[in-house]
N, C-alpha and C positions, 0 to 999 in steps of 0.2 A: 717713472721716466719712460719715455717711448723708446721702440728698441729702433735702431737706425740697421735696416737693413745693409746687409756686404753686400759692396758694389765693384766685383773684380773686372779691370779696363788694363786689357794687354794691346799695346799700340803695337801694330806692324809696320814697322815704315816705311816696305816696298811694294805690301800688301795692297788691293783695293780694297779693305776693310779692317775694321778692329772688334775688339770682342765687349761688349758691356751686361755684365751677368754672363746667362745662357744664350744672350742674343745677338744676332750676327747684322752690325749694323754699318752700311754702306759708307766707304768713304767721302768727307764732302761731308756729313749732314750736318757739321754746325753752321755752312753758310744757310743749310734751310732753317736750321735752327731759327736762327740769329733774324733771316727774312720774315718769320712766320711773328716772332715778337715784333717785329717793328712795325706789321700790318696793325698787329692788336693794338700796341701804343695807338695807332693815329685813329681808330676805330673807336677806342676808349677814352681817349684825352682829347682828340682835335673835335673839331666840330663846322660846321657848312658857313660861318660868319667871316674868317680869317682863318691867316696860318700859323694862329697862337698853341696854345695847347694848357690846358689845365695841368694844376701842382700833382692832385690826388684822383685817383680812383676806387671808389666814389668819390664824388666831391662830399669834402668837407669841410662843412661851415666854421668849425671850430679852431682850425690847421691854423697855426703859428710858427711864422717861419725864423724861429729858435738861433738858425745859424747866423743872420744876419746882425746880432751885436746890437739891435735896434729894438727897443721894444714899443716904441711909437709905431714905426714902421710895420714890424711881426706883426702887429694885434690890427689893424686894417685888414677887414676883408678883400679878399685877394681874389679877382675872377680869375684871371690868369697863372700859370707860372713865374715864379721869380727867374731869372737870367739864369742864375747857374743849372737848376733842373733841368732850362728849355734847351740851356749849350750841350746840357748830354746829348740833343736829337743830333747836334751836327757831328758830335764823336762817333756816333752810331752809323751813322751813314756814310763819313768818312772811309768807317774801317770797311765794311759794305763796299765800299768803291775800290778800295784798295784790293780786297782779295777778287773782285770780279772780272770775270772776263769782256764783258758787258758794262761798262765805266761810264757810256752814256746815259745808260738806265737813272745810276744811281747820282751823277751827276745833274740827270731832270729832277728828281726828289730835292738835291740840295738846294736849286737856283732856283724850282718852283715853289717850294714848300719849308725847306730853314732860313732859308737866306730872306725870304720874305717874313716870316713873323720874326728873325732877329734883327731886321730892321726897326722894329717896335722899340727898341730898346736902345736904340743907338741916339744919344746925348752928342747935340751939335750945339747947345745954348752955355755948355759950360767949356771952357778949351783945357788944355788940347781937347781935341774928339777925343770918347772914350765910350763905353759901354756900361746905363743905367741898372742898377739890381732890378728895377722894374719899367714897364713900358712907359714910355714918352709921354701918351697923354694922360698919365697920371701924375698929381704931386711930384715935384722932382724927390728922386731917392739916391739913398748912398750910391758912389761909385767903386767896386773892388776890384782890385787890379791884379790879385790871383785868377777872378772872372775875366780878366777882361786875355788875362796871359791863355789861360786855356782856349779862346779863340784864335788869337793868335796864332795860336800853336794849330789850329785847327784847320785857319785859312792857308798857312804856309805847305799844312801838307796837302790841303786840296791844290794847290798851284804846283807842289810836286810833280801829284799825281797827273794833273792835265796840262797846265803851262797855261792856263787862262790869268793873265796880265791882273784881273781886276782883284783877283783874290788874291793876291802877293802886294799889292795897292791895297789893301784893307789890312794886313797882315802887317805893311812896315808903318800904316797911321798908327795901329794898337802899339807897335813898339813906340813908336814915341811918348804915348800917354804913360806907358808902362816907365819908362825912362824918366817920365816928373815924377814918380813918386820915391824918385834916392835923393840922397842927400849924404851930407858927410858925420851925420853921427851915427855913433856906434862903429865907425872905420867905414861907412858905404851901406848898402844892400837896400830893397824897395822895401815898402809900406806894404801891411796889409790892406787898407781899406782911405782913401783918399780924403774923406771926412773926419777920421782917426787916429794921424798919423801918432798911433801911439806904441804901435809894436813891428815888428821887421820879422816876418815870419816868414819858415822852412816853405810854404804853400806858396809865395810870394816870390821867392826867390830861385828855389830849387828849378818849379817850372822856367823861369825867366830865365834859367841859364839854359832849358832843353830848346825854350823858345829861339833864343839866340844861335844856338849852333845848328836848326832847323835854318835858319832865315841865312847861315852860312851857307849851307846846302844849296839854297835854292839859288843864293846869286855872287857866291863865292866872292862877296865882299868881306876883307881880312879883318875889318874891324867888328864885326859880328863875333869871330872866332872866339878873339879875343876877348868880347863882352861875356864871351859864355866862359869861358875860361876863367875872369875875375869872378864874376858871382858864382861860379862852381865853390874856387876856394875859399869867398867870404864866406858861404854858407857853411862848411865843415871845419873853418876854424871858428867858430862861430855857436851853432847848433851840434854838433856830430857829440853824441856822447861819447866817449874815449875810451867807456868799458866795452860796450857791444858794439860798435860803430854804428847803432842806428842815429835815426837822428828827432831832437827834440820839437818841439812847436814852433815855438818863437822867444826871441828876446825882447822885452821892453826898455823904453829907453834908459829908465833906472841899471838897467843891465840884469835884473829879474828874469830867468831863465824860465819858463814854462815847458814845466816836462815832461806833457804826453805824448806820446807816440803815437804814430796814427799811419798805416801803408801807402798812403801816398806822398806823403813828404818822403818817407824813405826810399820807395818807390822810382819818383823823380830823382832823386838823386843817382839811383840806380842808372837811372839811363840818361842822366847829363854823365854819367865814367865813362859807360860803353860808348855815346857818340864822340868823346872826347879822343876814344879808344881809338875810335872809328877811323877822326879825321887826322890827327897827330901822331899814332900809332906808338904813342909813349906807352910804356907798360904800366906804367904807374897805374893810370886811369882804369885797366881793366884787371889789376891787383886788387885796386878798389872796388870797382863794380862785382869781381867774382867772390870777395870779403863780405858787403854786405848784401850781396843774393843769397851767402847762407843765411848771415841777420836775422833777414827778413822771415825767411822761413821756419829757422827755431822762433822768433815771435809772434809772427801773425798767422802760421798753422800750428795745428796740433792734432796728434794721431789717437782716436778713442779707440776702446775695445772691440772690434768685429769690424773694423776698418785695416785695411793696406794698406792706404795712403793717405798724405796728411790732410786732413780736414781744415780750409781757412776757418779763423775764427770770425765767430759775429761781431761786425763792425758796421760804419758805411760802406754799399756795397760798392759803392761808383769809386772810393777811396782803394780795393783791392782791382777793378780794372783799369786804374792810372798804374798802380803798382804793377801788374802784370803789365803792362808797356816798357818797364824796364828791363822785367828778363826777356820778352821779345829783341829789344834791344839786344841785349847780351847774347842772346842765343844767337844773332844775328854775324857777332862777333867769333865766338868760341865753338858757336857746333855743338853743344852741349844741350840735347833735348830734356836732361834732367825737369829742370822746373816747369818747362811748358805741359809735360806728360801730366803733372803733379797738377798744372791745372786744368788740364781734359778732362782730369778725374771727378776734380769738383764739378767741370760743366754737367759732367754728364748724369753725376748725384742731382746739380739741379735740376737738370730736362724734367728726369723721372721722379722725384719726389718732393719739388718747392712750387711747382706749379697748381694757381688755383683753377674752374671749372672757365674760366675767360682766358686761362693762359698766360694768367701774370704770374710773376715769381714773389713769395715770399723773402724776405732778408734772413732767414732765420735757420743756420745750418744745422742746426740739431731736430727743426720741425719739433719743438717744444712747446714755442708759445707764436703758433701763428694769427697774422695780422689781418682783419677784413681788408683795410685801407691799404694800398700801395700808392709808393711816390712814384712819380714821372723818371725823378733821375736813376730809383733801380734799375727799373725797367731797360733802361738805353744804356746803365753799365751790362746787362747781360747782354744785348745786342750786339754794343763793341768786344765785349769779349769773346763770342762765339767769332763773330765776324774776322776779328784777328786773327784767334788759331784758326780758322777757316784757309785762310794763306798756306801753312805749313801744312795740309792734307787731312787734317782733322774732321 
């Protein structure tokens, strides 16, 4: 086994700097962080034809995209990115916007560079509008409405952030689309995947309730509130396991529970309490959200030997920085730097020892069995997650 060097990270938080090892490193630098990956992304993945962006780097001929439930669809060679890899570029440059002082910059990247190849993928032939797993002039393909919630959620905060009309106008068409896929079995909740409607999952809904109290936000229309509000509690009486309070996958219509666990289902739900917390100031909500931010933590980290701090475990890595949006949330609430610290620490193991000779990140926290190939959508969860703690001085 490779020895995973000690990586001692004392935050100072009045300080202009913090400590990582022996070195004394300026505050601020995960927004260079977080800018210098996202140069590499568009260096690596994009290309001079459009503003698509390839799945792998390298490209691989072989690459089956496994998550899609499809195995017609997987096994087609695939020039491009599927929808969800290519929506990490917009979470990436969101967070980018949000901690910048400089908001035009990164708003020119959005409208010139995501907003144009996620046009690729935007399906006007089947109604409502909704967003294809793959681009437009290809074979029509499935539609997912967890993909399509994560834009949502994406466009609403970009209209936060700037008050541009037309991205809160693309943000309330996706809620619509996302809105056909409930119905009244199983007591309510949306569909994973619109061709399938054969399971009502934590990815599907969790987010739909953060999507919903976001779109409250933006136009403090009460019936948003309250959408995020129902599908909050569909999903935990529903999913929530009752021993741990994490929460499970999904249910199928048989009522077949699916019991993996995974940090972003739990994650989202983390931060549909705290905005719940947020706008209602019920305690309940932030009883809950501060019940399972420990969850989370005894499940999806773990502290090895010659470590201080707990090590996330290997997973998807984009599934730990949705979940890290929930204790941003909550810290946003409580003041409790605890878990953010907890993930500077991991950033900062990844800066220094997951990165390959082009500056991509491996997935693989122990650096045990590293990967020539990297996916697109790593890549742009390390971006959003420097990018975000980048906000709070990191």
């Amino acid at each position: 086994m490779k020895q995973i060097n000690r990586i001692s990270t004392i935050v100072l938080l009045t300080g202009l700097c913090y400590m990582v090892g022996q070195a004394q490193v300026k505050k601020g630098q995960f927004s260079d962080h977080a800018q210098k990956t996202l140069d590499v992304i568009y260096v690596k993945y994009g290309n001079t034809q459009n503003k698509l962006l390839t799945e792998k780097y390298p490209f691989d001929e072989n690459f089956k995209a496994d998550y899609l439930n499809n195995n017609t669809q997987a096994e087609q060679q695939k020039k491009y990115a599927y929808l969800w890899p290519f929506s990490g570029s917009f979470s990436a440059v969101n967070a980018l916007m949000e901690q910048s002082k400089n908001k035009t910059a990164y708003q020119k990247i959005l409208d010139q560079k995501v907003l144009v190849g996620l046009s690729e993928y935007r399906d006007e032939k089947r109604k409502p509008v909704g967003y294809a797993s793959y681009i437009n002039s290809a074979p029509a393909s499935d539609r997912f409405y967890d993909d399509n919630i994560w834009l949502g959620i994406d466009f609403t905060d970009s209209y936060i952030q700037t008050k541009k009309t037309d991205y809160l106008k693309h943000a309330k068409e996706i809620w619509t689309f996302v809105k056909s896929g409930e119905d009244d079995k199983l007591g309510g909740g949306i569909y994973w995947c619109e061709q399938k409607k054969e399971s009502k999952n934590s990815c599907s809904n969790a987010p739909a309730a953060v999507f919903a109290l976001k779109l409250f936000e933006a136009t403090k229309q009460k019936d948003y509130l309250l959408e995020g509000q129902r599908l909050y509690e569909w999903t935990k009486a529903g999913l929530q396991d009752p021993n741990d309070k994490l929460y499970w996958d999904n249910i199928h219509l048989d009522g077949k529970v699916d019991k993996a666990k995974y940090s972003y289902n739990s994650g989202q739900m983390l931060q549909a309490a705290a905005l719940l917390y947020q706008l209602t100031k019920e305690k309940k909500y932030l009883d809950d959200a501060q019940q399972l931010a420990e969850a989370c933590l005894g499940y999806f980290f773990e502290t090895k030997t010659g470590q201080d701090f707990p090590l996330l475990k290997n997973s998807n890595l984009w599934f730990h920085a949705v979940m890290m949006r929930g204790y941003i949330s909550l810290f946003e609430q409580d003041g409790d730097r605890k878990y953010l610290d907890i993930f500077a620490k991991n950033l900062d193991f990844a800066w220094l020892r997951m990165r390959d000779q082009h500056g991509l990140f491996d997935t693989d926290w122990t650096m045990e069995n590293p990967k020539k190939s990297k996916w697109l959508l790593d890549q742009c969860a390390f971006v959003e997650m420097y990018g975000r703690l980048a906000k709070f001085g990191y």
